[in-house]
C-alpha positions in Angstrom: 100.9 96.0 115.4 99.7 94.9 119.1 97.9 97.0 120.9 99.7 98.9 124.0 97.9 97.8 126.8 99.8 99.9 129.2 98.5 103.0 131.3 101.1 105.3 130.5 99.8 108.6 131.8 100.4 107.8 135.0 103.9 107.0 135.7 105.2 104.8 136.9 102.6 102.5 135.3 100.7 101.0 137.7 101.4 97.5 138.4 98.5 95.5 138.0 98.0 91.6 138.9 96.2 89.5 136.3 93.1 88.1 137.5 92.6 84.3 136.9 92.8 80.5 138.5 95.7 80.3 141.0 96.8 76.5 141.6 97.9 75.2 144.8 101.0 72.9 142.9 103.0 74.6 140.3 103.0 71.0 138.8 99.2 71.5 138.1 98.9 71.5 134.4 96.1 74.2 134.8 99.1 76.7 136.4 99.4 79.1 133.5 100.9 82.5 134.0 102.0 84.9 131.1 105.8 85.3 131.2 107.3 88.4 132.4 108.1 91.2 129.7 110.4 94.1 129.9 108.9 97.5 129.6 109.0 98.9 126.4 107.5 101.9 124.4 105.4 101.4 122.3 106.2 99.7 119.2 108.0 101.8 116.4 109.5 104.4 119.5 112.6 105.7 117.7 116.2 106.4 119.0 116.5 110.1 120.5 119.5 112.1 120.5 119.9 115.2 121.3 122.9 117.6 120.6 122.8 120.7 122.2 125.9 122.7 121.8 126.6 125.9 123.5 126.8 129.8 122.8 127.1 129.3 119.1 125.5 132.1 117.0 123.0 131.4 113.9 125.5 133.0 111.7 128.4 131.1 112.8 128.2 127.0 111.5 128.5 126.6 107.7 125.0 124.9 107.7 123.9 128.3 108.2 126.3 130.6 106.1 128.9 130.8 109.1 132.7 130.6 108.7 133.0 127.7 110.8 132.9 124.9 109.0 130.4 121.8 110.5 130.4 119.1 108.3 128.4 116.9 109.6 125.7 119.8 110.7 125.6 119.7 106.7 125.7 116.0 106.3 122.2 116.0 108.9 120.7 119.0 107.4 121.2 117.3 103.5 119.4 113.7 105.0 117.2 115.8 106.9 115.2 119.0 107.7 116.6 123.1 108.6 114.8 124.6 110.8 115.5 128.4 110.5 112.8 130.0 112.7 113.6 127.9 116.1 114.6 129.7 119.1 115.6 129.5 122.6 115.7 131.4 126.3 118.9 133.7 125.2 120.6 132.1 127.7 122.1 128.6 128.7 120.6 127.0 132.2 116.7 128.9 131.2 117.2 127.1 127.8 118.3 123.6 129.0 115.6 124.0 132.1 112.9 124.6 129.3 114.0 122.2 126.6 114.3 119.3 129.1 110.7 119.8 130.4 108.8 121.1 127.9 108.3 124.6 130.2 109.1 127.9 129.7 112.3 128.6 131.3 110.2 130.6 134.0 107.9 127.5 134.5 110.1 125.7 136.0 112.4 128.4 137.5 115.0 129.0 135.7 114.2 132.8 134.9 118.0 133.4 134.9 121.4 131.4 136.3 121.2 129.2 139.5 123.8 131.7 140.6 121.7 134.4 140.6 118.2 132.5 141.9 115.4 134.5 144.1 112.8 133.5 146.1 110.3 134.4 143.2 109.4 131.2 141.8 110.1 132.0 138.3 113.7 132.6 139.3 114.2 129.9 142.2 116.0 127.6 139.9 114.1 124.9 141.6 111.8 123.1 139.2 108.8 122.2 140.7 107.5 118.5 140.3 104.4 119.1 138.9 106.9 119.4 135.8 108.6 116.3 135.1 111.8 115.9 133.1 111.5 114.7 129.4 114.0 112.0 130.5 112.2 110.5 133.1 108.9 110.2 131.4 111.4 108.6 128.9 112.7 106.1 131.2 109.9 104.8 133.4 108.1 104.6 129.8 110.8 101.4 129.0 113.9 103.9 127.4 117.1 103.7 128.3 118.4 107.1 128.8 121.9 109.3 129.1 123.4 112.8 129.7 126.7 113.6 128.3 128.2 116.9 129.1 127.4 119.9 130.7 124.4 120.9 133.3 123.6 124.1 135.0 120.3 123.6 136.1 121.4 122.5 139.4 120.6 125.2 142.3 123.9 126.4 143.8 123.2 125.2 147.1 122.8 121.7 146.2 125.8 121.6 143.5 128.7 120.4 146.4 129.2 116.5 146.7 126.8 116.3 149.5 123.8 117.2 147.2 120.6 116.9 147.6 121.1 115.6 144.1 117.3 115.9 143.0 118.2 118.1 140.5 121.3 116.5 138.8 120.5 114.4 136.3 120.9 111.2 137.5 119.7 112.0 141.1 116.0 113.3 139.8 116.6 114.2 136.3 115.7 110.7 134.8 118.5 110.3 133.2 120.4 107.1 134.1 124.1 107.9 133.9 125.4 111.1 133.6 128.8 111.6 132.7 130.1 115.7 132.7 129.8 118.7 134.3 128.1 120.9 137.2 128.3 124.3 136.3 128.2 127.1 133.3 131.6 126.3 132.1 134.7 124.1 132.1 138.0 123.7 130.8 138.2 122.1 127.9 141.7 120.3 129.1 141.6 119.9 132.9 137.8 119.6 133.8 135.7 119.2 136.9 134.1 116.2 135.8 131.3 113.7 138.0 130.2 110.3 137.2 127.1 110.5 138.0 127.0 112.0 141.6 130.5 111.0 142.1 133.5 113.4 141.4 135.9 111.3 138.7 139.4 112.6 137.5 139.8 112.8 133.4 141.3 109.6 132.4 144.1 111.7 130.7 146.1 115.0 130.5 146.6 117.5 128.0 150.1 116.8 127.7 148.6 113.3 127.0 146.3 114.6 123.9 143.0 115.0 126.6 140.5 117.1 125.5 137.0 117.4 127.6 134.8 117.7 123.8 136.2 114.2 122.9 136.2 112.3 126.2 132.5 112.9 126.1 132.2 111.6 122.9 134.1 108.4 123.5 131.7 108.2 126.4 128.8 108.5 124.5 129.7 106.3 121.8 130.5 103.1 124.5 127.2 104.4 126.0 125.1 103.5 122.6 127.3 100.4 121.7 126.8 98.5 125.3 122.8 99.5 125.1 122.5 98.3 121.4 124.3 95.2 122.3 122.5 94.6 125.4 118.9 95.9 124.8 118.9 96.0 121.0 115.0 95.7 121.3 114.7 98.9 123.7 115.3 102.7 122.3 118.1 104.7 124.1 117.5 108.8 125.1 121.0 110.2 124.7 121.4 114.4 125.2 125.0 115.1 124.1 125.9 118.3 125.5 129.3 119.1 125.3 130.0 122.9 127.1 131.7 123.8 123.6 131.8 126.4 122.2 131.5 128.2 125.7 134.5 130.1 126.9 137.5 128.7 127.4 137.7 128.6 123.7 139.9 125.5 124.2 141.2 123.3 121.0 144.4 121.6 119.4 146.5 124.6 118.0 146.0 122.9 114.6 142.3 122.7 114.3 143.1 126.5 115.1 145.4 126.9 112.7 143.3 125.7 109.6 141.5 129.0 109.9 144.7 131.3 109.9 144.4 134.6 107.9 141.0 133.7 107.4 139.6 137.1 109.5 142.0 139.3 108.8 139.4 141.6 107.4 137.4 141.8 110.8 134.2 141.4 112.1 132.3 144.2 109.6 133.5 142.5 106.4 132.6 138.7 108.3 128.7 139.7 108.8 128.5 140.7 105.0 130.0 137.8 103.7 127.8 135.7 106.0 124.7 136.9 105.0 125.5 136.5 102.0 126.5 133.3 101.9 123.0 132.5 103.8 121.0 133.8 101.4 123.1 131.5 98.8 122.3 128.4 101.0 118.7 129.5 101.0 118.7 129.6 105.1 117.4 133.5 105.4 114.9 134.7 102.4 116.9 136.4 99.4 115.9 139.9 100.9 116.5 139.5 104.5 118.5 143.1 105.4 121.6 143.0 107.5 120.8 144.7 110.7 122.6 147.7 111.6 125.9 147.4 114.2 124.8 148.7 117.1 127.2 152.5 119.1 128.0 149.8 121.9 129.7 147.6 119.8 133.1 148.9 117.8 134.1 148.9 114.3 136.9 146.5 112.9 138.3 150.3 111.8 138.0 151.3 115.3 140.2 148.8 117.2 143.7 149.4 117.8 146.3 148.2 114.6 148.5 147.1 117.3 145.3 144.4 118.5 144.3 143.7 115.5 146.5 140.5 114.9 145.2 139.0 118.4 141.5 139.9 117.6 142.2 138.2 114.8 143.6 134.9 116.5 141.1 135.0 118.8 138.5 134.3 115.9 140.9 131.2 114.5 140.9 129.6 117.6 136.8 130.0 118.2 136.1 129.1 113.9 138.6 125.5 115.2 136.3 125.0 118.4 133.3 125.0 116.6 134.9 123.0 113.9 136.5 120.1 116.3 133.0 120.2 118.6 131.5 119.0 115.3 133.8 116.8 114.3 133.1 114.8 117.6 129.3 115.0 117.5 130.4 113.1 114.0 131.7 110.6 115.8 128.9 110.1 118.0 127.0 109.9 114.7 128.9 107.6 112.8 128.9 104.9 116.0 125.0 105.2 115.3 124.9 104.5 111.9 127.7 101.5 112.6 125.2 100.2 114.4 122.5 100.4 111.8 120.3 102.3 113.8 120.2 105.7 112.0 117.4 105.7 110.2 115.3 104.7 113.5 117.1 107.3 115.5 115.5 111.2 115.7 118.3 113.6 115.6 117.7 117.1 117.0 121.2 119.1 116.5 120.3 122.7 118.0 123.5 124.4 117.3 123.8 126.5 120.2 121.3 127.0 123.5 121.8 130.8 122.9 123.1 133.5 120.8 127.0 134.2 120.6 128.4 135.2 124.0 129.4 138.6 124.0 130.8 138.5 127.5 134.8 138.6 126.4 134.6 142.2 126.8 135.2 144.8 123.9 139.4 143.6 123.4 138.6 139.5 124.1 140.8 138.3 126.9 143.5 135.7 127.1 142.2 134.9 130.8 138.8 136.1 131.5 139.6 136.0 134.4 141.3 138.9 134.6 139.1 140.9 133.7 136.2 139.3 135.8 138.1 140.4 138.4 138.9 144.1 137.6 142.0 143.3 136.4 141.9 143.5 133.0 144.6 146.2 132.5 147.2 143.5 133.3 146.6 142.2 129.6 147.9 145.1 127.9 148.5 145.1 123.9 151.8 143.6 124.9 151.3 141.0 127.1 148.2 139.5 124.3 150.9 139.5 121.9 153.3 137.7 123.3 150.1 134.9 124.4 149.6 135.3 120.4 150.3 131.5 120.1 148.9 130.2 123.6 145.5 131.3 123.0 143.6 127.9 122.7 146.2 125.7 124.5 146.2 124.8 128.5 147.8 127.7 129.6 145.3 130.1 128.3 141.4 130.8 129.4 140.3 132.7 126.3 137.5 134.5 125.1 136.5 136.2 122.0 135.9 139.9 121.5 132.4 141.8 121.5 132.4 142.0 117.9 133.0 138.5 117.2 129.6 137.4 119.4 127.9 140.1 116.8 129.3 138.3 113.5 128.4 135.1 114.7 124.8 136.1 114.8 124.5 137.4 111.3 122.2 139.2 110.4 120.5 139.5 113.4 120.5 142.2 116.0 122.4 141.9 119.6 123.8 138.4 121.1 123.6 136.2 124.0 121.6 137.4 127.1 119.3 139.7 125.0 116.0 137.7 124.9 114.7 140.6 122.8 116.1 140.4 119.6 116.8 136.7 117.3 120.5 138.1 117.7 119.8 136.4 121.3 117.1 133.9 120.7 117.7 132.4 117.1 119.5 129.3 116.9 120.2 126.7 113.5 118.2 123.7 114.3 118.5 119.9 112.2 116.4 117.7 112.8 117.2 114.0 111.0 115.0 110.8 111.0 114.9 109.1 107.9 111.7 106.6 108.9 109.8 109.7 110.1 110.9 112.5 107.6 110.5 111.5 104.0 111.8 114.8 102.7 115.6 114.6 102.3 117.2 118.4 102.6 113.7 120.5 103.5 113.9 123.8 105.2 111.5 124.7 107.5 110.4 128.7 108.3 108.0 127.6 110.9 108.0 129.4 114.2 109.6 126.8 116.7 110.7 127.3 120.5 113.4 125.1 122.6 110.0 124.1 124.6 108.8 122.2 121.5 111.2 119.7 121.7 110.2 117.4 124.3 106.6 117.1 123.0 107.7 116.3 119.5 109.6 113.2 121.0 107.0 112.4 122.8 104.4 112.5 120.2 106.9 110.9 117.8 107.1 108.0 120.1 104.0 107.8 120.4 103.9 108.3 124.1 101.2 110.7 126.1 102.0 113.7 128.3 101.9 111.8 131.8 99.0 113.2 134.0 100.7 111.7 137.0 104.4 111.1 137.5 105.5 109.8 141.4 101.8 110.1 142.5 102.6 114.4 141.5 99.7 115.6 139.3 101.4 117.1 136.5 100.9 120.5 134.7 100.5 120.3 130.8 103.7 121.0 128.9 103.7 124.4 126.9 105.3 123.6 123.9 103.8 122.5 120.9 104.9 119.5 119.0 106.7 119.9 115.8 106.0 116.3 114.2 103.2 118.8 112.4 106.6 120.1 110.2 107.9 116.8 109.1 105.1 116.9 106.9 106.0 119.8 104.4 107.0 123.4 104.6 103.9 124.7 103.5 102.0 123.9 106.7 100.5 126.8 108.3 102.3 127.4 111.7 101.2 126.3 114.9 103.4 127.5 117.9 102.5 131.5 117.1 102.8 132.8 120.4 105.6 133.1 122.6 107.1 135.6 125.0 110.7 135.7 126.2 112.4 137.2 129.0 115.9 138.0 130.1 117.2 140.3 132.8 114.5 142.9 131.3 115.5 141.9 128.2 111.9 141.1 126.7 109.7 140.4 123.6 106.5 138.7 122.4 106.0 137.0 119.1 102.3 136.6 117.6 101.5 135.4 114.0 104.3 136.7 112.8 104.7 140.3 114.7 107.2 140.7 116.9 107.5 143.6 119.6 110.6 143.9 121.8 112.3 145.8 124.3 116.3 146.1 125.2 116.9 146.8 129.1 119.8 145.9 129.4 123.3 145.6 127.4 125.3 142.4 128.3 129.0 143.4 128.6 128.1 146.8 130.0 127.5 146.4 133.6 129.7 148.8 135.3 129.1 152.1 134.3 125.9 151.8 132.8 122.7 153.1 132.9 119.1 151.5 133.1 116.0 153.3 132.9 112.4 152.4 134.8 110.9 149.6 132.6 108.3 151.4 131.9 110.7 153.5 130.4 112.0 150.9 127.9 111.8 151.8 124.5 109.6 149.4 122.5 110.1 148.2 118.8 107.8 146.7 116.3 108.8 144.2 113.5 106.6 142.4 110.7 108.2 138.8 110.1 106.3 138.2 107.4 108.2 140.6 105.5 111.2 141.3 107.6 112.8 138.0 108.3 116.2 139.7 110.4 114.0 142.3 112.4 115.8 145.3 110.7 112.6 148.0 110.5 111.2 149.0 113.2 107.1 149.9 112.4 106.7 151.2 116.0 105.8 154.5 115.1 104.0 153.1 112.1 101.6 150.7 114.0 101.2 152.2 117.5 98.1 150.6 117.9 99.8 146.9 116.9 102.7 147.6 119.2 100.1 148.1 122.0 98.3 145.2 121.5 101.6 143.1 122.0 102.7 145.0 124.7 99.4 143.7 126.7 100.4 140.2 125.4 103.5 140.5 126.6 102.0 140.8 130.0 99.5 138.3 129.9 102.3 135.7 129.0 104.5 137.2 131.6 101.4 136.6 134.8 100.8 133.9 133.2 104.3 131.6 133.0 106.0 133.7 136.5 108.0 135.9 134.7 106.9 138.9 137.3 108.1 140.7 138.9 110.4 141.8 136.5 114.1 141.7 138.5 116.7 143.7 136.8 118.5 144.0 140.5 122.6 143.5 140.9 124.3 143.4 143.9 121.2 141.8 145.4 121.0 139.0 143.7 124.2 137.5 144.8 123.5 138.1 148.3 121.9 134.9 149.1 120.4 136.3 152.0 119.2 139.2 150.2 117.7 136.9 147.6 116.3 134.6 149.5 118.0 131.0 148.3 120.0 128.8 150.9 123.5 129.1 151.4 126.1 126.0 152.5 128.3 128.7 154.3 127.5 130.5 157.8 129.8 132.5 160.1 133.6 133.0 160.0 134.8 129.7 160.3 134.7 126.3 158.0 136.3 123.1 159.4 137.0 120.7 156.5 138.5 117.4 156.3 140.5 115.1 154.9 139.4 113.6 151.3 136.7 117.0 150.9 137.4 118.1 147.4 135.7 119.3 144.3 134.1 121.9 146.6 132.5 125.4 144.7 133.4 128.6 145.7 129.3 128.7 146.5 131.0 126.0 149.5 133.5 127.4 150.9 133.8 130.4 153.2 134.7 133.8 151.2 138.5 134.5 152.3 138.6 137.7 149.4 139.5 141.2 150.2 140.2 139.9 154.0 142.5 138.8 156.4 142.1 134.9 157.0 143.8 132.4 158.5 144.3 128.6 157.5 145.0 126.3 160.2 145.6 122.3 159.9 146.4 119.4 162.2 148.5 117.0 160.1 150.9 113.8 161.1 154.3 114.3 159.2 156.3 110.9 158.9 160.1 110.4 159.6 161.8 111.8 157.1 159.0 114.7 156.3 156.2 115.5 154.3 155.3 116.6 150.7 152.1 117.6 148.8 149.2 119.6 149.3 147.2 120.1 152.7 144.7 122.9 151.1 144.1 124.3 148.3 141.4 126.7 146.6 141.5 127.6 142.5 144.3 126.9 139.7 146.5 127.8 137.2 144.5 130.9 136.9 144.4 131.9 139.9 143.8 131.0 143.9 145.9 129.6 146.8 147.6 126.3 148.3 148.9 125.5 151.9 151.4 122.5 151.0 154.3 121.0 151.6 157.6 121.3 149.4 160.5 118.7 150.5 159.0 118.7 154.2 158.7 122.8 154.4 155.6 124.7 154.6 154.8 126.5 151.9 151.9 129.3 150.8 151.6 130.1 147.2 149.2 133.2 146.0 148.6 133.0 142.2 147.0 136.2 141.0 145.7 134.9 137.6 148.4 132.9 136.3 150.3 136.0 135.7 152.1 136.7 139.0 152.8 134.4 142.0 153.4 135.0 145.5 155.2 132.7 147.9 156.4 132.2 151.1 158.2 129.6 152.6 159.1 128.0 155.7 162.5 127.9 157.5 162.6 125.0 158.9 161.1 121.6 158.2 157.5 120.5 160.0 158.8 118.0 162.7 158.0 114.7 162.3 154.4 113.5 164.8 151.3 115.3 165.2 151.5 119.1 165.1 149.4 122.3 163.4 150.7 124.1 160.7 149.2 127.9 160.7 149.2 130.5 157.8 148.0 133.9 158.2 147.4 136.2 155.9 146.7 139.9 157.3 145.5 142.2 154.3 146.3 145.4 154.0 143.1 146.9 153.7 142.1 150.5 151.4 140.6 148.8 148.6 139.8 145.5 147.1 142.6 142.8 145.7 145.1 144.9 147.9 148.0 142.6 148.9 148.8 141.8 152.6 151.6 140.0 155.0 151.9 136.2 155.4 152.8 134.6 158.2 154.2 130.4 159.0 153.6 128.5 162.2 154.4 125.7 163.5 152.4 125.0 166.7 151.9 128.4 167.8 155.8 129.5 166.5 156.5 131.7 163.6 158.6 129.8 161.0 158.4 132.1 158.2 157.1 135.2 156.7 156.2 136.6 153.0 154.0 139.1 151.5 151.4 138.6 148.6 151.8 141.8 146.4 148.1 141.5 145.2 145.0 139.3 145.1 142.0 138.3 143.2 139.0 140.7 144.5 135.9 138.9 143.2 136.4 135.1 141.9 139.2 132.3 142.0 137.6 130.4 138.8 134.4 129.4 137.0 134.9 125.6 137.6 138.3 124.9 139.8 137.3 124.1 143.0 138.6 123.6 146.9 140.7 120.2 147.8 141.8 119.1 151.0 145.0 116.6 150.8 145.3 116.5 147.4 144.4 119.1 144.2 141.7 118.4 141.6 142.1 120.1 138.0 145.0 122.4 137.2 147.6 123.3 140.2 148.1 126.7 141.7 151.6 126.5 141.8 153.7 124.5 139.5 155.7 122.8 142.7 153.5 120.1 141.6 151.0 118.3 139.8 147.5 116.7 140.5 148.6 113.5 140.2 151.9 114.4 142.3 149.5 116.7 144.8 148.5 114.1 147.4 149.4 115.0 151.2 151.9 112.1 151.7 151.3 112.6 155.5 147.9 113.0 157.6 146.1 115.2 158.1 143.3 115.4 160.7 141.2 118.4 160.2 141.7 122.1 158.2 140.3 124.9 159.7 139.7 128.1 157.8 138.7 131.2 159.5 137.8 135.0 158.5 140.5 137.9 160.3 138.6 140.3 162.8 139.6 143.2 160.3 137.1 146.1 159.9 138.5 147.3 156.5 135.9 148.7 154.3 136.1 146.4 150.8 132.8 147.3 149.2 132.5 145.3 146.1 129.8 147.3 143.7 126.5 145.6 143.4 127.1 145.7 139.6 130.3 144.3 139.6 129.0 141.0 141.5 126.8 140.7 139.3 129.3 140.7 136.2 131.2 138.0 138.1 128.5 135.9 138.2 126.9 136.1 134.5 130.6 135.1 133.5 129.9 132.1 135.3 127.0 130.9 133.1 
């Protein structure tokens, strides 16, 4: 094998002239120059893919004793190694932050969400260049390198199409195309997608057979097939991340429907069939205990009779999720292996970036939405079972009940968001590369963490940390390779410390101890209680001999506990977890917080062709009176389609016109709709169309009085009955001239939405109403962890 002779920890690698004769005539027979070489890595640098899915539990895959079936999680796991000890953040941006550097989540600022970002640097959500991403010490090392999926690292204030895109991932990620997501979630069927920086529409509808999980797979797979055919001599970087299994639980009725009767029994009798079906497989030791269910969550014997068939449901349609998203990373498999590059392609499959997502409230929700925004009593018994047989399809925004997220992280304690317990933190790990793993099938029980990954790949490369990246001195990563595993199961650990950290939420692990405190319960933000952390009630648990954390020695080993405790804090000062920040309302104040905002004042003026913008870019209008003004041109004959509009299906607002009328439609939720229309037809020329909307005040989502104009002259009035108090949507956004994603009103659809007039300018501005709509620190802050 050739030496490399490049200088590879400082990145880009310097170029560096060859000394020697230079001739005056390229005719000279003496003119010799060595011919130009593409960069590569060094010789025997493997494939990388990695397959990060999203808010699956350990208990939930069949690889791990789950109900839902992964077959080719199984078919990696047989041709490769288990990991059963890896963990991540307990929570999806702080564990993608992490993984893709190399950094604890705090390291690089991700302490939390981007929509909930301080001005302490371990919860900026900036990441700070003296960290560079995985992929682009990847790239300016010779790989090629891709993002399918979802990302939610980017800071709030630079997520609308005007950037700064440093942190997406083809703007300063490293990654060279990127084809998904901004944001914590998506619909499955009508998504907010980018190609790269630039907003795309899906190349198909649902009525067409579109599904987001797939399209990013056929993505993926034309990604690998033009780089192999292209630059078969150059290793590629893929990260397949497809936003499933987050809420929406979106999938094909019959993927659902393979499942049916299958949880009749409920969630109790699930977790003890699990476990035991894991200690079958061999993935937790034969006496790992089931951990108790917690007073917080119900019994299957509690809940309601009448519920029980749509509880039930609600787990058929997640089990088919899980089970299609699989299927797909299949696919994305296969087209590897086609290619006959398997074998020299490493395969981490981390099924899930957290624990189960426990934030579909104790009943699940047809549209989380609803609830979200205090609404939730519209989806009585009643009204979920007539939406029995929508649940899963376009017309739905589903989540899963409380005790669900618990089942799916059999047989540990808690779920998603509590970075104390493995409930939160313990995720099924694969890891698959036949020329570096000779063991076919292994299991691994070595400690592992998220921030492991990216020096394993490195090291398996055979590639050094960079010291200098874009003339930044870089900080070492913190993660410890796991190439030290491949070897055999019997070598001695050697990541065996690590603390985590989550909205108080907080533990240490240390050769094999674990101590760890709950601060904070993740669905029960309104209503409940949190005491001084100093308060917080510590527990103690022996791995060696307790694989699930099920007995608590705190009061057996004080002195142990104490000794963690100080570890705890050292790690903490250390990586920027402090301050600790269990605050609410403040936190999504941006002012309060002290992270940039896009909006100032009581006015906006967009124009036309704006679209795809946040709710983070567009002035507030909830629990208000506003007005929306636009100039537009209407042609002989009149005008059609949509001049503004904010949200979806599932709620928000459009200012359009409907056979040359103006027309306002307020959809509360999908549920009820509110529209008013005008009298006459908007003239044909120039002129402004006006809608005003005076609320009524006394409360939040009260209704209010709507008001047409043409030019300065009433042309019609309405009334909205009610509105939506806190948030529109998690990933429908504001268009101008035309509507991205799913319509608010179905007078038309997004291909059928576009202004056929012109319009000059829209002009959005706050009423002068002093109405006292306090919105409770606690309940912003729900809003926005349903967001992530």
């Amino acid at each position: 094998m050739r030496p490399d002779q490049h200088a590879r920890t400082m990145l880009p690698i310097p170029d560096r002239p060859r000394p020697g004769l230079t001739t005056y005539d390229a005719k000279d027979p003496d003119t010799s120059y060595p011919p130009i070489e593409p960069l590569r890595p060094p010789e025997g640098a493997p494939n990388v893919l990695i397959v990060l899915l999203d808010d699956v539990g350990f208990g939930a895959s069949t690889a791990f004793g789950g109900p839902c079936r992964t077959p080719n999680a199984e078919r990696l796991a047989a041709g490769g190694l288990t990991y059963n000890r890896f963990h991540t953040t307990a929570l999806c941006a702080p564990t993608r932050a992490a993984m893709l550097s190399g950094r604890n989540h705090h390291s690089v600022g991700m302490g939390s969400i981007t929509e909930t970002a301080t001005s302490a640097p371990g919860n900026s959500s900036l990441k700070p260049n003296t960290k560079a991403p995985l992929a682009m010490t990847l790239k300016l090392n010779g790989y090629s390198t891709a993002q399918f999926g979802k990302c939610h690292e980017v800071p709030v204030w630079q997520s609308s199409p005007l950037g700064p895109f440093d942190a997406w991932p083809s703007g300063g990620g490293g990654f060279e195309t990127f084809y998904g997501f901004i944001g914590g979630e998506n619909n499955q069927w009508d998504p907010a997608l980018y190609d790269g920086t630039t907003a795309v529409e899906p190349p198909a509808t649902p009525e067409e057979g579109y599904h987001l999980t797939e399209d990013l797979a056929d993505r993926a797979i034309s990604w690998i097939r033009s780089q192999k055919a292209l630059m078969p001599d150059k290793p590629f970087f893929a990260y397949f991340a497809p936003g499933a299994t987050h809420a929406p639980h979106h999938v094909p009725k019959e993927w659902a429907d393979r499942y049916a009767g299958q949880f009749d029994d409920g969630w109790d009798a699930l977790r003890e069939r699990t476990l035991a079906r894991q200690k079958e497989l061999g993935v937790v030791p034969a006496d790992a205990e089931l951990t108790p269910r917690h007073e917080e969550i119900p019994s299957w014997d509690d809940m309601p009779a009448e519920l029980k068939p749509v509880l039930a449901r609600q787990m058929e349609v997640y089990a088919g999720f899980l089970e299609h998203t699989d299927h797909h990373v299949g696919r994305v498999i296969d087209a590897i292996d086609d290619l006959g590059v398997l074998d020299d392609t490493l395969i981490y499959y981390i099924i899930g970036d957290n624990g189960a997502s426990a934030e579909g409230t104790v009943n699940g929700a047809f549209n989380e939405m609803a609830n979200f925004n205090g609404m939730a009593g519209l989806e009585t018994t009643e009204f979920m079972l007539s939406k029995m047989d929508e649940f899963g399809s376009p017309s739905s925004y589903n989540h899963y009940a409380v005790g669900w997220a618990h089942a799916m992280d059999t047989p540990f304690q808690w779920t998603k968001q509590v970075a104390s317990h493995w409930g939160g933190t313990r995720n099924g790990t694969i890891v698959h590369w036949p020329h570096g793993i000779a063991e076919k099938g292994g299991l691994r029980s070595q400690f592992a963490h998220v921030i492991d990954v990216a020096p394993t790949i490195l090291e398996a490369a055979g590639l050094p940390e960079p010291t200098m990246v874009n003339g930044v001195l870089q900080s070492p990563m913190e993660g410890t390779s796991m190439l030290y595993s491949f070897a055999g199961g019997d070598v001695p650990e050697r990541h065996d410390l690590q603390y985590f950290e989550m909205f108080g939420n907080r533990g240490v692990y240390y050769k094999g101890w674990s101590a760890v405190t709950k601060h904070r319960t993740p669905w029960v933000l309104l209503g409940g209680t949190t005491v001084a952390f100093d308060d917080d009630l510590w527990e103690l648990y022996d791995g060696s001999a307790d694989y699930s954390q099920a007995r608590d020695l705190a009061a057996e080993h004080p002195e142990k506990l104490h000794t963690l405790q100080r570890l705890w804090l050292i790690e903490a000062v250390k990586y920027n977890v402090l301050p600790l920040d269990d605050r609410t309302g403040e936190r999504l104040s941006s002012d309060l917080a002290g992270r940039p905002t896009l909006v100032h004042g009581t006015s906006q003026l967009l124009f036309p062709g704006m679209g795809r913008l946040s709710e983070n870019s567009v002035i507030n209008i909830k629990n208000k009176s506003f007005s929306v003004t636009a100039e537009i041109e209407v042609p002989e004959g009149g005008a059609h389609g949509v001049i503004v509009a904010q949200g979806g299906r599932f709620g928000g607002w459009s200012v359009y016109a409907k056979e040359g009328r103006a027309k306002f439609v307020y959809n509360v939720l999908g549920i009820q709709e509110f529209a008013t229309e005008a009298d006459v037809p908007i003239p044909a020329g120039t002129h402004q169309v006006r809608m005003e909307f005076a609320y009524d005040g006394g409360g939040l989502g009260k209704g209010g009085d709507v008001t047409l104009f043409h030019d300065g002259t009433p042309v019609g009035t309405g009334r909205v009955g009610a509105t939506q108090a806190m948030i529109f949507s998690a990933d429908e956004t504001t268009d101008v001239g035309y509507e991205s994603g799913t319509p608010v009103s179905p007078d038309y659809t997004p291909r059928t939405s576009r202004f056929t007039g012109k319009i000059h300018w829209v002009q959005i501005d706050l009423g002068g109403d002093d109405h006292d709509h306090f919105i409770d620190p606690e309940e912003r802050l729900r809003i926005a962890m349903a967001r992530q």
